[in-house]
C-alpha positions as CSV (number, residue, x, y, z in Angstrom):
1,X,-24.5,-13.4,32.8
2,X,-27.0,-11.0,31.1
3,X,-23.6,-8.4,30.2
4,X,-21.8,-11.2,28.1
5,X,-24.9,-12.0,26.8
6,X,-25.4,-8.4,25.6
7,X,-21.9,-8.0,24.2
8,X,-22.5,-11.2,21.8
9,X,-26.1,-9.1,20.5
10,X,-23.6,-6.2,19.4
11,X,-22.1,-8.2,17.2
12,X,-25.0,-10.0,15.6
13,X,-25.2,-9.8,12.2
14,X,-28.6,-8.7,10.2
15,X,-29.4,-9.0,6.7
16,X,-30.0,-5.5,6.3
17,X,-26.9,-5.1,7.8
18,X,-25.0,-7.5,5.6
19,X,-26.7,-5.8,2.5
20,X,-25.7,-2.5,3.3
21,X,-22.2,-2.8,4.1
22,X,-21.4,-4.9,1.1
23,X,-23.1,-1.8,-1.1
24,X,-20.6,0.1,0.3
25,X,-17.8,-2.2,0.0
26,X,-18.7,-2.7,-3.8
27,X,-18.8,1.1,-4.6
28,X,-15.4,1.4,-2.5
29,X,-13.9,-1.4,-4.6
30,X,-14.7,0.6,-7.8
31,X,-13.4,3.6,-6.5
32,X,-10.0,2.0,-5.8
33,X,-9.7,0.6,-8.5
34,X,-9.9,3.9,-10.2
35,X,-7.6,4.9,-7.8
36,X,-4.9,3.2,-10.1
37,X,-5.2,5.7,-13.3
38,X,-5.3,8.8,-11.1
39,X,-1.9,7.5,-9.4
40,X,-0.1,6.7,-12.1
41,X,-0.7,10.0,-14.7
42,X,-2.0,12.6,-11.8
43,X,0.3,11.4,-8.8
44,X,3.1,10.0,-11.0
45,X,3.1,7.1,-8.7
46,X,5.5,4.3,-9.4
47,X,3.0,1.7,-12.0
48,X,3.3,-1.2,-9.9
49,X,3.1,0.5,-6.4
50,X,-0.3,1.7,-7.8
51,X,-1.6,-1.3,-9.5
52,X,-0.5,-3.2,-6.3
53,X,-2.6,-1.0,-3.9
54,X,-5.5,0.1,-6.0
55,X,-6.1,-3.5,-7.9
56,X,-5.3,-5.3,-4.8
57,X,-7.6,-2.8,-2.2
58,X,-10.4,-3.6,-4.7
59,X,-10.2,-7.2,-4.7
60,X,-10.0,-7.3,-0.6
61,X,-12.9,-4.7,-0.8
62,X,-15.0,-8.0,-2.8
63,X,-13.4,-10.7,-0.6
64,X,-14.5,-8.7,2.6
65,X,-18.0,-8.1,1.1
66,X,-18.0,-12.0,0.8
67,X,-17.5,-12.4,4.6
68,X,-19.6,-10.2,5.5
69,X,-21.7,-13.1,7.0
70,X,-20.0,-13.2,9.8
71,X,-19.2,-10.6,12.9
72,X,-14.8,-10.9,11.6
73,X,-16.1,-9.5,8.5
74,X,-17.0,-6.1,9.7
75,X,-13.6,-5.7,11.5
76,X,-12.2,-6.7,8.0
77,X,-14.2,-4.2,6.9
78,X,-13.3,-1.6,9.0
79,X,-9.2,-2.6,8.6
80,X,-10.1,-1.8,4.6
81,X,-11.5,1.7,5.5
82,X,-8.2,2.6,7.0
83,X,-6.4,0.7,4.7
84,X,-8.5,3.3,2.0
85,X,-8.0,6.2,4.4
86,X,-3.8,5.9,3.8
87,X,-4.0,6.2,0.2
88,X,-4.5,9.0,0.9
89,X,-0.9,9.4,1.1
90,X,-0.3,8.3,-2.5
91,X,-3.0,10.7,-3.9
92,X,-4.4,13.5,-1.7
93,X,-7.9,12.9,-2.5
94,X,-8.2,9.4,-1.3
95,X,-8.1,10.9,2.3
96,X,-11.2,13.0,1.8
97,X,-12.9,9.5,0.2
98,X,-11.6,7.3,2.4
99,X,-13.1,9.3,5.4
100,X,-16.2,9.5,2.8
101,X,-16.1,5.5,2.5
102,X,-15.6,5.0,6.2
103,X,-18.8,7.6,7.7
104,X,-20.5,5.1,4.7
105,X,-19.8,2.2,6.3
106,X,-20.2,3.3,9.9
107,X,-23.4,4.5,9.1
108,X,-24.7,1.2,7.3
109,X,-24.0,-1.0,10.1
110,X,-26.2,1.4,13.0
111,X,-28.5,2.4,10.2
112,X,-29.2,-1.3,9.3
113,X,-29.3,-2.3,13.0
114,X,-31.5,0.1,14.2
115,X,-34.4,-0.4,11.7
116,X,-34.1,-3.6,11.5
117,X,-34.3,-3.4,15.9
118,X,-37.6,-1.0,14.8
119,X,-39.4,-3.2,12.8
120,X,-38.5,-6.3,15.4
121,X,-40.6,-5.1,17.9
């Protein structure tokens, strides 16, 4: 009974935690929504395929910050990093920030956890 026990402590959600990852997530929205400019006169993307992904993958970047409360949240969160990683494909760059977004976010969720595990005990 301990193990399932264990796997619901995984998911629990800390305030440092919480405070981190939505950092990230507000820094990513900002970045993708600069993605939009770079698409349209670098990339000579199509307007409204870029508006549509970089405006829209900014304002899921701020509605996933908002849930960030609870444990769905951070797989919303890591579903936007991917989501960020295959923009790539519209401009080249976004893969190298994308994977730059998504070590950000991994690392804010085990950074937060284990010091705020540390200062527990």
């Amino acid at each position: 009974m301990s193990g399932g026990r264990r796997g619901a402590d995984m998911f629990e959600v800390t305030p440092g935690m919480r405070r981190l990852a939505a950092s990230v997530l507000g820094m990513q929205a900002i970045v993708v929504a600069l993605f939009t400019p770079v698409a349209i006169a670098v990339s000579h993307i199509d307007t409204t395929v870029a508006v549509s992904v970089g405006i829209g993958l900014a304002v899921l970047c701020v509605l996933v910050a908002g849930m960030l409360k609870r444990p769905y949240g951070y797989i919303a969160g890591s579903f936007v990093q991917l989501l960020t990683i295959a923009t790539g494909f519209l401009v080249p760059t976004m893969f190298v920030l994308g994977v730059l977004f998504a070590a950000l976010w991994i690392t804010a969720i085990f950074v937060a956890r284990r010091v705020e595990g540390a200062t527990k005990r």
